[in-house]
N, C-alpha and C positions, 0 to 999 in steps of 0.2 A: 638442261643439256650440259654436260661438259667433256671439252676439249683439250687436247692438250698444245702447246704452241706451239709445233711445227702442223698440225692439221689445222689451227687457227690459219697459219699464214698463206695454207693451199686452200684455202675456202674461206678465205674472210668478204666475202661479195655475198655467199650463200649463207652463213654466221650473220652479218647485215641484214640480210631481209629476214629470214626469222625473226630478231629480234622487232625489226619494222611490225610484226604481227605479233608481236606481246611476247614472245619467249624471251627468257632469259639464258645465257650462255655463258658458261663458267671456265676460263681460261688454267690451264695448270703445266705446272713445269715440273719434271720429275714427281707427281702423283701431292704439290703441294700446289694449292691454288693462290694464283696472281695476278687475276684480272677478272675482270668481270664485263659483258656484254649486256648491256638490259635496253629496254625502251625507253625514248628520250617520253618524260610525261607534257602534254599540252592538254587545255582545259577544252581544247576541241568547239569552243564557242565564240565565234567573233560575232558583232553587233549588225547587224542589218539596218541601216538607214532608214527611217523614217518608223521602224519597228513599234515608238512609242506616241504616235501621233493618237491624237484627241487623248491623251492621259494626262497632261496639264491643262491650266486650268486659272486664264490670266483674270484677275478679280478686279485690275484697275491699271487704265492704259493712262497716265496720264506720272508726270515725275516728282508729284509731292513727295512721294516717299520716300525720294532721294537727299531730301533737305537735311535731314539730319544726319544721311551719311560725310556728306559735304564737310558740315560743322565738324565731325567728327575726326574727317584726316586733316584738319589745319593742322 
């Protein structure tokens, strides 16, 4: 879609929510363009708590295998 900036500025609430829904909007000044409205991108995936429960998998409870890391930050 493209607008020009004086209808940018009497519809930019309505220009906003379009673009909220994927459209892009293409801003222009005397028939040359100089902005641009597009959708902000997010990966739309946040983590869900406890999502990976029983997928590890502890082989030994106990902190022998910590010895060597010890030695290793002196």
């Amino acid at each position: 879609m493209t607008v020009s900036i004086e209808e940018a500025q009497l519809s930019l609430k309505q220009l906003i929510d379009k673009t909220a829904h994927g459209e892009q909007v293409l801003i222009t000044e005397g028939q040359k363009p100089v902005a641009e409205l597009v959708p902000v991108q997010t990966n739309g995936h946040r983590p869900v708590f406890g999502s990976c429960k029983g997928m590890l998998t502890i082989v030994s409870e106990d902190d022998d295998h910590l010895v060597d890391f010890k030695e290793y930050m002196k």
